[in-house]
Predicted model as a PDB file, atoms N, CA, C, CB and O in Angstrom, pLDDT in the B-factor column:
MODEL        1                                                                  
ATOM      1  N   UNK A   1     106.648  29.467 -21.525  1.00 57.00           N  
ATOM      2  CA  UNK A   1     105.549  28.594 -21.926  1.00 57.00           C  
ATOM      3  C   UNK A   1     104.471  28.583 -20.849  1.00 57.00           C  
ATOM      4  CB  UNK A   1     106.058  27.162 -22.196  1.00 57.00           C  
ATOM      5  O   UNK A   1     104.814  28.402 -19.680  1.00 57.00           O  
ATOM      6  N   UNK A   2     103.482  28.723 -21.094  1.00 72.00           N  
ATOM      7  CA  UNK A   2     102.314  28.578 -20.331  1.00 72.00           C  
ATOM      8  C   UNK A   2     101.901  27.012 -19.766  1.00 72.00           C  
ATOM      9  CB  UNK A   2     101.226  29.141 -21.233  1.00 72.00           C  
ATOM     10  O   UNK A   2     101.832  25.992 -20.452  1.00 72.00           O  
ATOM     11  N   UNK A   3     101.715  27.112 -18.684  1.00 80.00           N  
ATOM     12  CA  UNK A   3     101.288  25.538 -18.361  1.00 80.00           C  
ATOM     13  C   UNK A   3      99.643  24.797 -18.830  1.00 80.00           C  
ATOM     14  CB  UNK A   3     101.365  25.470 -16.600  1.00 80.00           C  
ATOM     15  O   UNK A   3      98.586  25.180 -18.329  1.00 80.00           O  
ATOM     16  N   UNK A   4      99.736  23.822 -19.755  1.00 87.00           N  
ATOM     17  CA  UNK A   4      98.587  23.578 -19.633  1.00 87.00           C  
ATOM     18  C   UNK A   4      98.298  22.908 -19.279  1.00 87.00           C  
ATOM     19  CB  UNK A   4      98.093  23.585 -20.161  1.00 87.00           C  
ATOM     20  O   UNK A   4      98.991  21.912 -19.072  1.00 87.00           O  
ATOM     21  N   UNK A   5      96.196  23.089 -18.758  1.00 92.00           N  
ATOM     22  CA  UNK A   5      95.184  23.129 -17.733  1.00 92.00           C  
ATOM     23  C   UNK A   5      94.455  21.621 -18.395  1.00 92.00           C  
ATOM     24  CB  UNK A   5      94.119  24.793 -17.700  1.00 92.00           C  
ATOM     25  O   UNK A   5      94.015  21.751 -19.537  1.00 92.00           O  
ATOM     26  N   UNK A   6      94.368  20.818 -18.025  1.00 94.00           N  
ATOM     27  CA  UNK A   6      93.725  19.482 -18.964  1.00 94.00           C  
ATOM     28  C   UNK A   6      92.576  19.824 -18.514  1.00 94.00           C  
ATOM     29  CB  UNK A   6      94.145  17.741 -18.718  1.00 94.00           C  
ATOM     30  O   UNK A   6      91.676  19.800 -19.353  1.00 94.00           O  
ATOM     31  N   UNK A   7      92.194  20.254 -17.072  1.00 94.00           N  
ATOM     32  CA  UNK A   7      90.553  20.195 -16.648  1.00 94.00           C  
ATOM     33  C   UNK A   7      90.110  20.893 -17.789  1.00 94.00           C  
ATOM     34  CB  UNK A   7      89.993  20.985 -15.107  1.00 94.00           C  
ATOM     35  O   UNK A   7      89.442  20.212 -18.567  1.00 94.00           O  
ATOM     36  N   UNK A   8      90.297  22.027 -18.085  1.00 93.00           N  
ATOM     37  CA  UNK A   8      89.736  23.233 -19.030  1.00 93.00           C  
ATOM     38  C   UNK A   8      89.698  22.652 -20.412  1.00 93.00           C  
ATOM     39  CB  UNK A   8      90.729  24.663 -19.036  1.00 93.00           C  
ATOM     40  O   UNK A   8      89.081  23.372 -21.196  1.00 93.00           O  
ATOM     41  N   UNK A   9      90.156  21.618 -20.899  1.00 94.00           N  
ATOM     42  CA  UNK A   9      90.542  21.308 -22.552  1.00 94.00           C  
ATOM     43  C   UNK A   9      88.968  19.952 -22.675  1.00 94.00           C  
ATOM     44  CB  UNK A   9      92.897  20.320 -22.837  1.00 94.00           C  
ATOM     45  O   UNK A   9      88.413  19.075 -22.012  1.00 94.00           O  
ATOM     46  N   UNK A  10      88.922  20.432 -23.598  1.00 95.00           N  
ATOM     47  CA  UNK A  10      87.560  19.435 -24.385  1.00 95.00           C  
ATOM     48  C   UNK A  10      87.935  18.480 -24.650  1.00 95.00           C  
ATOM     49  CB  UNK A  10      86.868  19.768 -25.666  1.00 95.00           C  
ATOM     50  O   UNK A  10      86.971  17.735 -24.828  1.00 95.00           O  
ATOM     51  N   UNK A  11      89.248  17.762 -24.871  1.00 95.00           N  
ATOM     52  CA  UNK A  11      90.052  16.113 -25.167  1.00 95.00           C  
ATOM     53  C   UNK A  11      89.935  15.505 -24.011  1.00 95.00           C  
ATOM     54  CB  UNK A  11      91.786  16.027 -25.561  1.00 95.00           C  
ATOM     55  O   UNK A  11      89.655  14.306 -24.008  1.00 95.00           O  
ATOM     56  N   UNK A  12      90.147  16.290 -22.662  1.00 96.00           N  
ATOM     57  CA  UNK A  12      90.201  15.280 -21.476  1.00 96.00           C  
ATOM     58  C   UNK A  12      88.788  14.996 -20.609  1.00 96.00           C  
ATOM     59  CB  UNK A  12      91.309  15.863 -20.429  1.00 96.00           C  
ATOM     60  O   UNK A  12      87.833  15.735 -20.369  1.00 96.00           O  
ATOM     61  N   UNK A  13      89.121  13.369 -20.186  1.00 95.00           N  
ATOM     62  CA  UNK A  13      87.949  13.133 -19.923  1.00 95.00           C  
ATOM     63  C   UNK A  13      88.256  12.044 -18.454  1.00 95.00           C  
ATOM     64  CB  UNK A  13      87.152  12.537 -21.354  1.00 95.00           C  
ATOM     65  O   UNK A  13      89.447  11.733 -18.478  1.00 95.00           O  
ATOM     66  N   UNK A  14      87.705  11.561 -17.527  1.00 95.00           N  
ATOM     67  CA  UNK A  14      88.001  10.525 -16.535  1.00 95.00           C  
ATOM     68  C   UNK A  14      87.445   9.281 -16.928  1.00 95.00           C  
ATOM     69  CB  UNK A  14      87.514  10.863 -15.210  1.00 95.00           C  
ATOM     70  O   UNK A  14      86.277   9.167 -17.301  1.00 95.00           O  
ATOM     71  N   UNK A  15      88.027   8.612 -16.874  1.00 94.00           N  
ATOM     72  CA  UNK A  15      87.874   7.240 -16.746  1.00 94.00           C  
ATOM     73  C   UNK A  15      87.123   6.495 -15.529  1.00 94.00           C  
ATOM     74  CB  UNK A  15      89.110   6.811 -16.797  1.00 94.00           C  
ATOM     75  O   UNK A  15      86.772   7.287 -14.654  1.00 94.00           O  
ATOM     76  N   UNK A  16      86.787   5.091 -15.271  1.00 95.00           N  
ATOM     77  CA  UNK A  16      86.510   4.332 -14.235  1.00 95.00           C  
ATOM     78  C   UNK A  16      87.511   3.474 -13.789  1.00 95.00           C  
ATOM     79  CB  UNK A  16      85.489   3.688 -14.468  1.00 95.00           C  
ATOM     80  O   UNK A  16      87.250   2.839 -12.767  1.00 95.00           O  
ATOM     81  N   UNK A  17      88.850   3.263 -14.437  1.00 94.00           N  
ATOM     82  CA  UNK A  17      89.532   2.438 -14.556  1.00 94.00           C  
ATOM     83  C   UNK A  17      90.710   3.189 -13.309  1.00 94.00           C  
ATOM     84  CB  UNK A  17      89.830   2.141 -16.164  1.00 94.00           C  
ATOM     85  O   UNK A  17      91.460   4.116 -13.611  1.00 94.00           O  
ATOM     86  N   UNK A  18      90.651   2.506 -11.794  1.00 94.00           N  
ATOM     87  CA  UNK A  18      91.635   2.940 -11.134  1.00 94.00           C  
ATOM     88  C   UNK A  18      93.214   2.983 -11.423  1.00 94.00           C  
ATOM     89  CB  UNK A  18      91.429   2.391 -10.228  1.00 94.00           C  
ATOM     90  O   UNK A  18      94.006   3.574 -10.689  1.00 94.00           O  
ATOM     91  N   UNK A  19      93.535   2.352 -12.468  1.00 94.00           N  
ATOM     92  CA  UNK A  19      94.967   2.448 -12.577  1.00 94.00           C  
ATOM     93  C   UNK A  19      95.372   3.692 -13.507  1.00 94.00           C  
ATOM     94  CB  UNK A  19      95.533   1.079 -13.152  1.00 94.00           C  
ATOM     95  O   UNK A  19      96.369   4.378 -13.279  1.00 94.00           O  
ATOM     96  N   UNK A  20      94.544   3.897 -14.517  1.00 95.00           N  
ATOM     97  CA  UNK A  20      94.330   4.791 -15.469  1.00 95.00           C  
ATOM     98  C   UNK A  20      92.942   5.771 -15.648  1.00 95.00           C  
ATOM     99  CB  UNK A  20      94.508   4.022 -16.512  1.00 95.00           C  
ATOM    100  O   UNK A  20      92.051   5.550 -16.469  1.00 95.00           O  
ATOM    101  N   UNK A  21      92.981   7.125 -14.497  1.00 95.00           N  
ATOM    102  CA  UNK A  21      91.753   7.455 -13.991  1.00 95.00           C  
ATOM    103  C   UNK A  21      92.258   8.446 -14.964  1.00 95.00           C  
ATOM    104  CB  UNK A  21      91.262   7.653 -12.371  1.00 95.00           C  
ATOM    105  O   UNK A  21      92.276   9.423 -14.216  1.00 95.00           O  
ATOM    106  N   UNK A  22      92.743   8.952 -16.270  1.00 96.00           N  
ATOM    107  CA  UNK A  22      92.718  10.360 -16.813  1.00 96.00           C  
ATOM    108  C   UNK A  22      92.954   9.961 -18.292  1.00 96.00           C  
ATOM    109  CB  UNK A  22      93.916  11.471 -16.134  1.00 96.00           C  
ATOM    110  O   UNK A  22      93.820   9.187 -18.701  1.00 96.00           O  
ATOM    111  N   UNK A  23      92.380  10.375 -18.743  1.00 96.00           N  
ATOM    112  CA  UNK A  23      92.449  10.161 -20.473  1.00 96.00           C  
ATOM    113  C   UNK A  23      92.360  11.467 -21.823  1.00 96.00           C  
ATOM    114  CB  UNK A  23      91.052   9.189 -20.768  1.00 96.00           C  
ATOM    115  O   UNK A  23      91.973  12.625 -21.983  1.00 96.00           O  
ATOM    116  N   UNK A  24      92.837  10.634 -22.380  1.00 95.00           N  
ATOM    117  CA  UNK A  24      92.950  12.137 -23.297  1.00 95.00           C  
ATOM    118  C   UNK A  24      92.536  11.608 -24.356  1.00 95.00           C  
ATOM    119  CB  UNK A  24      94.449  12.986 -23.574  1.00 95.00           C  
ATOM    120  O   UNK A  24      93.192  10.677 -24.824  1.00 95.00           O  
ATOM    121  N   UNK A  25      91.490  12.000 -24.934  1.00 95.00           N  
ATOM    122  CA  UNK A  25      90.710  12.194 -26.588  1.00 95.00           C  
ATOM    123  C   UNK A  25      91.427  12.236 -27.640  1.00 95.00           C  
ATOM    124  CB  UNK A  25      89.957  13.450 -26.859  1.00 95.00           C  
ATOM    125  O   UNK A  25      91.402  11.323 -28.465  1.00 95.00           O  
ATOM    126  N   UNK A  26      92.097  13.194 -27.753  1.00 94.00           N  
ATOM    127  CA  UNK A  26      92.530  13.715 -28.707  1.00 94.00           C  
ATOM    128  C   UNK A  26      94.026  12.932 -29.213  1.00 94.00           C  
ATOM    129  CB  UNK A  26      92.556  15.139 -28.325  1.00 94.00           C  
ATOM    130  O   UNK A  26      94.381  12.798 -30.384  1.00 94.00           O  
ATOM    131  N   UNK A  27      94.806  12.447 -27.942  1.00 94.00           N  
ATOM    132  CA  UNK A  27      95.879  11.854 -28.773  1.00 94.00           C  
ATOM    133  C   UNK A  27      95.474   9.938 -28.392  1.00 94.00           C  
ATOM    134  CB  UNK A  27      97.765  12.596 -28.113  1.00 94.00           C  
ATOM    135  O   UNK A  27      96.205   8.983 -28.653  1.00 94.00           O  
ATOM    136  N   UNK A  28      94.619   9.920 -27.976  1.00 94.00           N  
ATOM    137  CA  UNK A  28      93.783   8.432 -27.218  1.00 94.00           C  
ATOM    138  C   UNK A  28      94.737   7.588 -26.543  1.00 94.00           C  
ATOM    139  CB  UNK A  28      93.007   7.293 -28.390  1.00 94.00           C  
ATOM    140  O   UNK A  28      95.362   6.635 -27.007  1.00 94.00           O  
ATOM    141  N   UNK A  29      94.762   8.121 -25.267  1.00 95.00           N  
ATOM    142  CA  UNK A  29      95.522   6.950 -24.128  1.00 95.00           C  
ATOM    143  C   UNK A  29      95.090   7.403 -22.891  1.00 95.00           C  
ATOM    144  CB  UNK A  29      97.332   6.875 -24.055  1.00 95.00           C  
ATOM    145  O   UNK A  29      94.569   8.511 -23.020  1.00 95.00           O  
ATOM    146  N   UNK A  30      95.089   7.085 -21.972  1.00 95.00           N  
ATOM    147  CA  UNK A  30      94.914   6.746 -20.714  1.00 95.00           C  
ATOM    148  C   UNK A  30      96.100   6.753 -19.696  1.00 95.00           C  
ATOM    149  CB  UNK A  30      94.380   5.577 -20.782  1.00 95.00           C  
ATOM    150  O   UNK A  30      97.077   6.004 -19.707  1.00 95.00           O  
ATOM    151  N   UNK A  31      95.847   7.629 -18.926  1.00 95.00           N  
ATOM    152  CA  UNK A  31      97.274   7.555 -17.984  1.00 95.00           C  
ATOM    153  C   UNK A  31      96.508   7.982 -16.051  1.00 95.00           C  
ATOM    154  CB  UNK A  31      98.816   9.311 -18.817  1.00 95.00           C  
ATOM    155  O   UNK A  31      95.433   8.326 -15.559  1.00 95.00           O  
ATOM    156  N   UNK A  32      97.652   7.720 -15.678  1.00 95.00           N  
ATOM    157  CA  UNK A  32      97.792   8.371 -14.314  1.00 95.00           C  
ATOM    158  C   UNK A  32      98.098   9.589 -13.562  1.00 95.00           C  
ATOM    159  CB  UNK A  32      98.390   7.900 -13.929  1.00 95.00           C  
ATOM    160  O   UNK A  32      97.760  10.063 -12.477  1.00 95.00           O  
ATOM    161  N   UNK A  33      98.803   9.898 -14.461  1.00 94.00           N  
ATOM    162  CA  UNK A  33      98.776  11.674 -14.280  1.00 94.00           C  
ATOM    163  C   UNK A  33      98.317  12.624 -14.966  1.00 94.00           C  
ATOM    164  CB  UNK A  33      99.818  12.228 -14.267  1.00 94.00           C  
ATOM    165  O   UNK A  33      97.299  12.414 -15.626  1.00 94.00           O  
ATOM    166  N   UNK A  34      98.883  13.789 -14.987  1.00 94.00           N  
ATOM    167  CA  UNK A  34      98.131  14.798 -15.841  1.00 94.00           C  
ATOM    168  C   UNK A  34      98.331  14.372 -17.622  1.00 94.00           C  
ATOM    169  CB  UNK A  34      98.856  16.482 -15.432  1.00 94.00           C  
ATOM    170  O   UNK A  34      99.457  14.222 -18.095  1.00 94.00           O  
ATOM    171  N   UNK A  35      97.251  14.241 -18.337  1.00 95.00           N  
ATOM    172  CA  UNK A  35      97.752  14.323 -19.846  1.00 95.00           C  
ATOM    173  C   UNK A  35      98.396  14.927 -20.288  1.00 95.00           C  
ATOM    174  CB  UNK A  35      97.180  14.481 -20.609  1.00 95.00           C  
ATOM    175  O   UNK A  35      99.154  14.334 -21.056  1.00 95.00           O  
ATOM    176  N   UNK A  36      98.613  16.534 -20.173  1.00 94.00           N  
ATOM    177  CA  UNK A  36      99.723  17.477 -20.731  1.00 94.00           C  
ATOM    178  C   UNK A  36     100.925  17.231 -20.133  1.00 94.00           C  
ATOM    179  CB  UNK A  36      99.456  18.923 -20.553  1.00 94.00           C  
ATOM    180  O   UNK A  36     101.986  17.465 -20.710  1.00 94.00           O  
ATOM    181  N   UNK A  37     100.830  16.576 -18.530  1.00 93.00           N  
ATOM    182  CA  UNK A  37     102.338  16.315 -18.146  1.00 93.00           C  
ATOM    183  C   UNK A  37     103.284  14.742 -18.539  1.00 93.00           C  
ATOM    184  CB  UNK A  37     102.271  16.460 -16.476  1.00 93.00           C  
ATOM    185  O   UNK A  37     104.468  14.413 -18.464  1.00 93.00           O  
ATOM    186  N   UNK A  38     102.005  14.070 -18.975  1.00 94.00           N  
ATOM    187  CA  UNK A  38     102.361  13.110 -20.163  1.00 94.00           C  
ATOM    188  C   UNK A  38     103.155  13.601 -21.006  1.00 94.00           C  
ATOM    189  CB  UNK A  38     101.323  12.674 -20.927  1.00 94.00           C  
ATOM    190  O   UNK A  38     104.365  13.828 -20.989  1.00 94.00           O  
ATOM    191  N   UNK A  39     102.390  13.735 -21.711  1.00 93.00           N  
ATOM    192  CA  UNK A  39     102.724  14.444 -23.286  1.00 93.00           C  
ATOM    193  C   UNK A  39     103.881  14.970 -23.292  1.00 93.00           C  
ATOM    194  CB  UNK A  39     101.808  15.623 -23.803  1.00 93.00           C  
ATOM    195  O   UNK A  39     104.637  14.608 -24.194  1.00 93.00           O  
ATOM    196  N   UNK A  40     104.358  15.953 -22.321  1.00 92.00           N  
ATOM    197  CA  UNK A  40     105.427  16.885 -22.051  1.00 92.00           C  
ATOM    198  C   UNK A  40     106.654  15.921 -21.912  1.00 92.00           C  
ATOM    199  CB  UNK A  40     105.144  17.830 -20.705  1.00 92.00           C  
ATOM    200  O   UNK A  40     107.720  16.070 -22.509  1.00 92.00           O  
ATOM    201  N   UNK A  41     106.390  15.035 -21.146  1.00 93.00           N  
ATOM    202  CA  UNK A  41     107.232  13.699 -20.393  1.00 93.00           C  
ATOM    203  C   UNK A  41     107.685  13.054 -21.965  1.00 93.00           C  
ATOM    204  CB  UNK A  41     105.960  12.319 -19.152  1.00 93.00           C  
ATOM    205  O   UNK A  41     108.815  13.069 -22.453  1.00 93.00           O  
ATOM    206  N   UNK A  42     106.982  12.742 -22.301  1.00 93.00           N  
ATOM    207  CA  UNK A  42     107.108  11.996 -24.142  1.00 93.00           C  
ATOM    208  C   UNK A  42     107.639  12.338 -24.866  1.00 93.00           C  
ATOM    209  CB  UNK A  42     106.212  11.904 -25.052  1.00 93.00           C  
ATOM    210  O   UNK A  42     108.621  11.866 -25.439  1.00 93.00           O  
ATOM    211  N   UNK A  43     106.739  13.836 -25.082  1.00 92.00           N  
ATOM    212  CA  UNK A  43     107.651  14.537 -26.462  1.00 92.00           C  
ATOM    213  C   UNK A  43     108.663  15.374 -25.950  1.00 92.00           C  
ATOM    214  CB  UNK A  43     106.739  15.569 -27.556  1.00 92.00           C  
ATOM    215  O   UNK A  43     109.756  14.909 -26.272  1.00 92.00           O  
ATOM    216  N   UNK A  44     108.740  16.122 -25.473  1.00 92.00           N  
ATOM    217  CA  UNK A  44     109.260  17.150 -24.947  1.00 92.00           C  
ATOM    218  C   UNK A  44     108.749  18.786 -25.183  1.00 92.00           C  
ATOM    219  CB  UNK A  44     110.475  16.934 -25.324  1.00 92.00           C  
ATOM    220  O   UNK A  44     109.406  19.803 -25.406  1.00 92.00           O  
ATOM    221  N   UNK A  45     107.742  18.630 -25.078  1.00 91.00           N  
ATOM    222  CA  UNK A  45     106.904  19.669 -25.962  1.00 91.00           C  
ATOM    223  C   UNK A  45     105.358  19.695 -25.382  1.00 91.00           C  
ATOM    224  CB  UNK A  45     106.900  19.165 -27.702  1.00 91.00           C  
ATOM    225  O   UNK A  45     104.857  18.619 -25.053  1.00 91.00           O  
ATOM    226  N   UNK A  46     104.695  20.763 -25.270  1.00 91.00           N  
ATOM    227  CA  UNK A  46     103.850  21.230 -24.353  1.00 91.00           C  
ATOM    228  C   UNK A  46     102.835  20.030 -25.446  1.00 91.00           C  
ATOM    229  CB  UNK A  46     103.575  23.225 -24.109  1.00 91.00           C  
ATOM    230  O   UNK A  46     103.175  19.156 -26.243  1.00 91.00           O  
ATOM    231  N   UNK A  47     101.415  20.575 -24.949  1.00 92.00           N  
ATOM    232  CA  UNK A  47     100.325  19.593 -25.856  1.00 92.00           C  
ATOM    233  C   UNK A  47      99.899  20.504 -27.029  1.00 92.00           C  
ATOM    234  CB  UNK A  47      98.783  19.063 -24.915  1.00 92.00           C  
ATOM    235  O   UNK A  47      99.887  21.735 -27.014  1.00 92.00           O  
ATOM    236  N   UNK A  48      99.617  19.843 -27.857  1.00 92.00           N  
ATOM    237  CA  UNK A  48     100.076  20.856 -29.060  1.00 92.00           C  
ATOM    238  C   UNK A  48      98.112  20.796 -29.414  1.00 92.00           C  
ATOM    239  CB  UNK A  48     101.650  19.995 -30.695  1.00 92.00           C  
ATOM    240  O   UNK A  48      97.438  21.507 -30.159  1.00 92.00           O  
ATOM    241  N   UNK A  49      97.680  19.559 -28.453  1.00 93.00           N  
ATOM    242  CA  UNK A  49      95.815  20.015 -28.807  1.00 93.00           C  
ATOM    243  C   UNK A  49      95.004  20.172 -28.232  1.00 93.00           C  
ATOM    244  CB  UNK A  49      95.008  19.397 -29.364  1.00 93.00           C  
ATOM    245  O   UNK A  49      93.931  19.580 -28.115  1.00 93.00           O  
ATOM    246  N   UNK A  50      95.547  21.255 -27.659  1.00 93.00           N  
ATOM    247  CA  UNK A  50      94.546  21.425 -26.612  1.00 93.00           C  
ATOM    248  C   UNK A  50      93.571  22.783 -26.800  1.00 93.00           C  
ATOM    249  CB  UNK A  50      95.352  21.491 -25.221  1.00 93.00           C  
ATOM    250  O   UNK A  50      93.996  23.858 -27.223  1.00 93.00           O  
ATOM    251  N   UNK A  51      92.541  22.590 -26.504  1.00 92.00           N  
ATOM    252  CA  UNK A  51      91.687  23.274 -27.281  1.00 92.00           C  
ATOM    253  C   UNK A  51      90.430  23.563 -26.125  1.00 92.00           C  
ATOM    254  CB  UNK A  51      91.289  22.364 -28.704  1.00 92.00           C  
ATOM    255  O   UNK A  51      89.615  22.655 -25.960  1.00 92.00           O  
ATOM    256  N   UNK A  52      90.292  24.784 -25.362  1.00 92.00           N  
ATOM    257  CA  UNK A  52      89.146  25.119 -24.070  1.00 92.00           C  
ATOM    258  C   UNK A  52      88.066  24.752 -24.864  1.00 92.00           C  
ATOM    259  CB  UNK A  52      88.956  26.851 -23.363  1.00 92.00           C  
ATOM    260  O   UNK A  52      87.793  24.701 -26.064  1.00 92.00           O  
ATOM    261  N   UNK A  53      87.402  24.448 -23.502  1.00 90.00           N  
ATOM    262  CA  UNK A  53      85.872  23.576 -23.281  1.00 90.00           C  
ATOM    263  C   UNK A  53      84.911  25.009 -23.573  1.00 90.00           C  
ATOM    264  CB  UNK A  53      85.559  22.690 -21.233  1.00 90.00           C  
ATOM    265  O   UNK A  53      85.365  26.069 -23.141  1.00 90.00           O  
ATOM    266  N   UNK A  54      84.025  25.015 -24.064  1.00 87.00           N  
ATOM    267  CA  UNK A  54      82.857  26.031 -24.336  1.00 87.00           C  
ATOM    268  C   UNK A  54      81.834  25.765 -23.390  1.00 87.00           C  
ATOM    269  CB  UNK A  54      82.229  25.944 -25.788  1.00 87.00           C  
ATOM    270  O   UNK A  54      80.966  24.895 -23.338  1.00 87.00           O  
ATOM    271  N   UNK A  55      82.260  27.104 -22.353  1.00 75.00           N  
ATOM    272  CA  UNK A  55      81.427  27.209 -20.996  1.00 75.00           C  
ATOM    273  C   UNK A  55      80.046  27.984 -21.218  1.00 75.00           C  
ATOM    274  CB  UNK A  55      82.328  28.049 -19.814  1.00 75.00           C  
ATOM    275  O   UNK A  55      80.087  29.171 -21.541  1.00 75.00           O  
ATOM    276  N   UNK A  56      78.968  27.406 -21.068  1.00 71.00           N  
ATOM    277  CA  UNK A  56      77.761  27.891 -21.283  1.00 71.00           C  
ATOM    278  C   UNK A  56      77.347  28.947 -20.082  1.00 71.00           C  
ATOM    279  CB  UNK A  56      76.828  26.698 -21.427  1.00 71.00           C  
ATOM    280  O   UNK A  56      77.199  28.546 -18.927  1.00 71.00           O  
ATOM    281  N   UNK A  57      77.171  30.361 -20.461  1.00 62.00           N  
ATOM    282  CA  UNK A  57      76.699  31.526 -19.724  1.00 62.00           C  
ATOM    283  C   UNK A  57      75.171  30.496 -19.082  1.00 62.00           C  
ATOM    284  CB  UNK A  57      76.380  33.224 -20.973  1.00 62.00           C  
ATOM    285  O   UNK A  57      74.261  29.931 -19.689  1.00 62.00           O  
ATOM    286  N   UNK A  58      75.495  30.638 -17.611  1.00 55.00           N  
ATOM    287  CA  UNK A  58      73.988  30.216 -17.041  1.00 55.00           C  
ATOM    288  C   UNK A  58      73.400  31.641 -16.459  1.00 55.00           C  
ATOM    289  CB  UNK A  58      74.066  28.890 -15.637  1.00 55.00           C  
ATOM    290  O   UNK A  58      74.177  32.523 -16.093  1.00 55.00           O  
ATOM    291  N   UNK A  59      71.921  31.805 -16.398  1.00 51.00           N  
ATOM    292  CA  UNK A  59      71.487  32.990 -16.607  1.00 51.00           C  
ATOM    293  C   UNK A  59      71.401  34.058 -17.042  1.00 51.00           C  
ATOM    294  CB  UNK A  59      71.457  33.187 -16.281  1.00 51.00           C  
ATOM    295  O   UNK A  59      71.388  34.977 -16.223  1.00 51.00           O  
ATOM    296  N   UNK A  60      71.317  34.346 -18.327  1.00 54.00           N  
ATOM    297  CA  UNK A  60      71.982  35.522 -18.886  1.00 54.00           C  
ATOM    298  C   UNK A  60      71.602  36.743 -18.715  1.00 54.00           C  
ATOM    299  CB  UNK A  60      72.050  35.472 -20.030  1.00 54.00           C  
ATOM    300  O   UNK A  60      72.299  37.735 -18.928  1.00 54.00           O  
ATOM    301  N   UNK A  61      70.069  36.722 -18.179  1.00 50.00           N  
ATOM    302  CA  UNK A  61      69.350  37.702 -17.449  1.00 50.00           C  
ATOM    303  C   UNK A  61      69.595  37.949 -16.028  1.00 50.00           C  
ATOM    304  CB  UNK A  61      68.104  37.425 -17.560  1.00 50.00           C  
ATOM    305  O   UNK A  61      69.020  37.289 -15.163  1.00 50.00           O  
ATOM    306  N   UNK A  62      70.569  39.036 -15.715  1.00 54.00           N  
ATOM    307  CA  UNK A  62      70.727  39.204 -14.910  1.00 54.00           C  
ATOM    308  C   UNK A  62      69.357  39.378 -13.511  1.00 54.00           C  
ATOM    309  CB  UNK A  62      71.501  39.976 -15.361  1.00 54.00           C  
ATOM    310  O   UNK A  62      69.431  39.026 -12.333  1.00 54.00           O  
ATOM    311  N   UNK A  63      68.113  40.103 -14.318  1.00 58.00           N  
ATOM    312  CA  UNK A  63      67.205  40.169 -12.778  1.00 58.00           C  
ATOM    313  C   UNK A  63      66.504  38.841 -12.755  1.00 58.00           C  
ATOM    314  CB  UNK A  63      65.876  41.541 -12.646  1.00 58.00           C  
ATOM    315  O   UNK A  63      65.669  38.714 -11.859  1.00 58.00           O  
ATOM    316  N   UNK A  64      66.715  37.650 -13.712  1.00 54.00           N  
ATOM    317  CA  UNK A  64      66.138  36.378 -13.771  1.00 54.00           C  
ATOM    318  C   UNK A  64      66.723  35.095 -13.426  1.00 54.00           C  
ATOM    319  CB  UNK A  64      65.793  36.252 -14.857  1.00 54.00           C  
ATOM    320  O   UNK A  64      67.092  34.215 -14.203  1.00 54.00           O  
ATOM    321  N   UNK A  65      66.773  35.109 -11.733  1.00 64.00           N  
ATOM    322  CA  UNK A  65      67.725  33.987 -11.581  1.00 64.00           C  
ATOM    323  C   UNK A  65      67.470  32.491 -12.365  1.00 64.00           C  
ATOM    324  CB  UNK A  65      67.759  33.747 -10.075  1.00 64.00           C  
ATOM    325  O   UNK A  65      68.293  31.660 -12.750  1.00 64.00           O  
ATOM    326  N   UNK A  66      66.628  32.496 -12.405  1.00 71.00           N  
ATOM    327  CA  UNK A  66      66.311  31.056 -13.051  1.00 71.00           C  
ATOM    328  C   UNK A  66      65.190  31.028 -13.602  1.00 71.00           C  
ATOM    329  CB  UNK A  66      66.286  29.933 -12.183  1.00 71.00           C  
ATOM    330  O   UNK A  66      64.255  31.597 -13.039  1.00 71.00           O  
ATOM    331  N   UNK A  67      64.986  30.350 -14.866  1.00 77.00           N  
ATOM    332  CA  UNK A  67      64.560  30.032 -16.101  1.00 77.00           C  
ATOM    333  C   UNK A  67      62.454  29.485 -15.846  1.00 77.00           C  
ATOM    334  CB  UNK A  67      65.897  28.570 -16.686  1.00 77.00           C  
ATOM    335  O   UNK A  67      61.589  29.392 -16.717  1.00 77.00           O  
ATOM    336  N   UNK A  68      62.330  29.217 -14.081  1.00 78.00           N  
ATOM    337  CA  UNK A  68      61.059  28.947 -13.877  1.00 78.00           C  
ATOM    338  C   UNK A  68      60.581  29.901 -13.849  1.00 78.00           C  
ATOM    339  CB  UNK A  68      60.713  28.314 -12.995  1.00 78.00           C  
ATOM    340  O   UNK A  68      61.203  30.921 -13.555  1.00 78.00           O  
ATOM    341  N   UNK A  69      59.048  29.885 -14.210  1.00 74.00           N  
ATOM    342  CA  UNK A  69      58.142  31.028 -14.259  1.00 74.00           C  
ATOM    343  C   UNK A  69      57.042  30.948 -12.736  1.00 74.00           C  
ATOM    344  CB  UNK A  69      57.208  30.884 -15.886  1.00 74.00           C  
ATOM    345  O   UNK A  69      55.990  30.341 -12.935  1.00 74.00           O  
ATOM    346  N   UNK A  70      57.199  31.386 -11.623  1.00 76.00           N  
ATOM    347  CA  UNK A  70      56.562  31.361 -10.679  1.00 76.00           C  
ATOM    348  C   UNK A  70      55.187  32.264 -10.561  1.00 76.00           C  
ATOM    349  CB  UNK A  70      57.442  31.572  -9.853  1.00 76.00           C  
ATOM    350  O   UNK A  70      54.563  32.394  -9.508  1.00 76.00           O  
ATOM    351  N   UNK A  71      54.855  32.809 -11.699  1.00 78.00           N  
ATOM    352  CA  UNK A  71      53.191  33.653 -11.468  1.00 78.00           C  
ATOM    353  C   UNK A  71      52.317  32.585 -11.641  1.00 78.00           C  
ATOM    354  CB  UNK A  71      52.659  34.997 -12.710  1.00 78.00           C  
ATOM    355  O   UNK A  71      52.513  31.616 -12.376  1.00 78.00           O  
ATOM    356  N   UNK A  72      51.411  32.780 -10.986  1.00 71.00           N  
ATOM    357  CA  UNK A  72      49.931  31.962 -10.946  1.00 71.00           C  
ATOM    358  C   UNK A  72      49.083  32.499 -12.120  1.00 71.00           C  
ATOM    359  CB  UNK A  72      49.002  32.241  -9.421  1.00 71.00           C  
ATOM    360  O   UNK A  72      47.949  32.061 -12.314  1.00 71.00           O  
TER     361      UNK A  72                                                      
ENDMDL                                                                          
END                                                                             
């Protein structure tokens, strides 16, 4: 089984709440440790929703570092 990555999954999110700084979307609770090592702890069974975050390509033009236009 592959371990899963909560940073990388689109359900997890941080909280402000010091006792419960990690939360999970998708099955909605709040914990202290990792959500998938929740979950795992609970069911006995990896997280069954976890689903990667859609990382936006920054610069896609390689000879164009950035998106300002500097000609006069």
């Amino acid at each position: 089984m592959k371990k899963v990555n909560c940073f990388r999954c689109k359900h997890f999110r941080t909280t402000w709440n010091p006792a419960f700084p990690r939360a999970c979307e998708a099955y909605g609770f709040k914990t202290k440790e990792m959500p998938s090592a929740f979950v795992l702890k609970s069911t006995g069974t990896e997280c069954l929703q976890f689903a990667e975050k859609n990382q936006k390509k920054k610069n896609k033009e390689v000879g164009n570092p950035s998106t300002i236009d500097y000609r006069l």
